[in-house]
N, C-alpha and C positions, 0 to 999 in steps of 0.2 A: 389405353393404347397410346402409342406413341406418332404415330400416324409418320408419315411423308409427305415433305413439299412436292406438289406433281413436278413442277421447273427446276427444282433443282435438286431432288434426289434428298438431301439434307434430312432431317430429324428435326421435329416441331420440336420438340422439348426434351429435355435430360433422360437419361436411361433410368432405371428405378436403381439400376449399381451406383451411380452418380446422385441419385437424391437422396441415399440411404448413407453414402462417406456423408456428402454434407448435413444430413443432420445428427452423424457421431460428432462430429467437428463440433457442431452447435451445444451439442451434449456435451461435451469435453469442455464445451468452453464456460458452459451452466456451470459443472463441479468447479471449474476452478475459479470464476465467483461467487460460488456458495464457499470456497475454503476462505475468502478474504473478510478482514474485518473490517465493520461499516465503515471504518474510516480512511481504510483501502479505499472500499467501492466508490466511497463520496468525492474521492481525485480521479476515480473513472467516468468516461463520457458515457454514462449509463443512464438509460430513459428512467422517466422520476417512475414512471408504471410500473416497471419491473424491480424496485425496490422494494417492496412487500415481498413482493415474491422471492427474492434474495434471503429475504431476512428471515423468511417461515421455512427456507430450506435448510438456512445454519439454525437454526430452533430444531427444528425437528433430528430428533439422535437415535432412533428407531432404525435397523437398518432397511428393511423394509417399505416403510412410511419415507423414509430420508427418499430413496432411489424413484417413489413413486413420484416427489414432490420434485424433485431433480428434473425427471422425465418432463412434469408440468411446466418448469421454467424453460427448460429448453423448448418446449413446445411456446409459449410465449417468446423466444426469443427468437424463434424462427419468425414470427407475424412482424418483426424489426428488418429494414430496409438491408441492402447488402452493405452497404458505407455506415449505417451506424454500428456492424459487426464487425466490421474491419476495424474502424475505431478502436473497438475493444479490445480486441486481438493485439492491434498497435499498443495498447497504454501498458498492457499486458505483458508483454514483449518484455524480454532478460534485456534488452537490447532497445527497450522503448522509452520516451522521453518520461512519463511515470517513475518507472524503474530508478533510471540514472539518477532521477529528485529526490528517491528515496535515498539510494543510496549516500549521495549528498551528503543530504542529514543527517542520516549516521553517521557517516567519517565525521560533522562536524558536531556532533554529539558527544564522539570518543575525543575528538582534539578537547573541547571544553573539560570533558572529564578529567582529563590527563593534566593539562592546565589548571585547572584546582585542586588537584592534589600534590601538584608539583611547586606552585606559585603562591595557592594560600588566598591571602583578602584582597593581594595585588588583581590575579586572575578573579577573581570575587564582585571586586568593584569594577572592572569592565564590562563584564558580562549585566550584573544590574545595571550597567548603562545601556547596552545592548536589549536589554528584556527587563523592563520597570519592572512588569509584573511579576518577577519570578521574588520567591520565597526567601531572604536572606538568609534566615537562622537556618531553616529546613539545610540547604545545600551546605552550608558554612558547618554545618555539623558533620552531616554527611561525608563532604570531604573531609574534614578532621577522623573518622571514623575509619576510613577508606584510606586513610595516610597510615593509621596506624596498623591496621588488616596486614598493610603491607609489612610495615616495620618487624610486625610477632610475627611473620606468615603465617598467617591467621585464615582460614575461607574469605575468598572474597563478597561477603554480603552486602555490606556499604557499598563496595564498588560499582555491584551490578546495579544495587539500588541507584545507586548518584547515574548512572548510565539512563535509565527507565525515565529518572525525571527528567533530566536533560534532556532525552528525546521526547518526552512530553510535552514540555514546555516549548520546543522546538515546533512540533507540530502545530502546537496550537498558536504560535505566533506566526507560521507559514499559513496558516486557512484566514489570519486577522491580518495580513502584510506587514509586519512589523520589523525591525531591524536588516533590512536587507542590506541596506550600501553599510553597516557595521558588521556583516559577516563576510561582505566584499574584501575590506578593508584586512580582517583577521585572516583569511585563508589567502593573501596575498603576502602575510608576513612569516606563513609556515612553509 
């Protein structure tokens, strides 16, 4: 029961219509970090607890099993404060600072790409300046590969390929802070 303030007439607590939207919301919001990959979730402001639980829900392919283990997360996500669901929602967001970082990446993923197949060892040797650790030969092939894809119009294999590692390598030097003021420096001159 919902009972009444005697003074002021008011409602102690939510209607069960109102607690029943918020926990589809909360549900809605489980599937759509059970569809993200861990390395999604790990740029989300996600409690380290409910990580197991994320990951046994993208494990599970059952359709049954999946929707039961779905239910569990959101039920654990509900026992999570209202700001650190808002959080989530936020980073979530088409329109959220998340989002816009990934996005980023990509575009400067496809600029590199495009740049090594257009530029060769030039665009080549900047970028290993830019990312010691990335693979010479691997990409130096690659693009040669993906230069010529284009020349036979050929599928594009190489290309998507050289795309995949770029953004690989990308990631993985955005989680180690690596090259920032040299991708400053590159999307100021496109």
């Amino acid at each position: 029961m919902r009972g009444k303030d005697p003074d002021t007439g008011e409602f102690l607590s939510p209607s069960r219509s109102q607690q029943r939207r918020d926990a589809l919301e909360v549900l809605d919001l489980a599937r759509r970090l059970s569809e993200l990959t861990p390395q999604q979730v790990a740029r989300l402001p996600v409690p380290e607890r409910l990580i197991p639980h994320i990951d046994e829900t993208r494990r599970i392919t059952s359709h049954v099993a999946h929707k039961r283990q779905l239910q569990f997360l959101a039920k654990q996500m509900r026992r999570e404060d209202d700001e650190t669901l808002e959080a989530i929602r936020d980073a979530m967001d088409a329109n959220g600072h998340a989002a816009r970082e990934e996005a980023a990446m990509l575009h400067r993923a496809e600029q590199w790409r495009d740049r090594l197949i257009a530029d060769g060892d030039a665009a080549l040797g900047e970028l290993l300046a830019a990312y010691p650790h990335a693979e010479r030969q691997h990409l130096r092939q690659l693009a040669r590969n993906a230069h010529d894809e284009r020349l036979k119009n050929k599928p594009p294999h190489a290309y998507r390929e050289l795309f995949r590692e770029l953004r690989e390598m990308l990631q993985t030097s955005e989680t180690d802070g690596e090259a920032s003021d040299v991708e400053e420096t590159f999307d100021d001159e496109t």
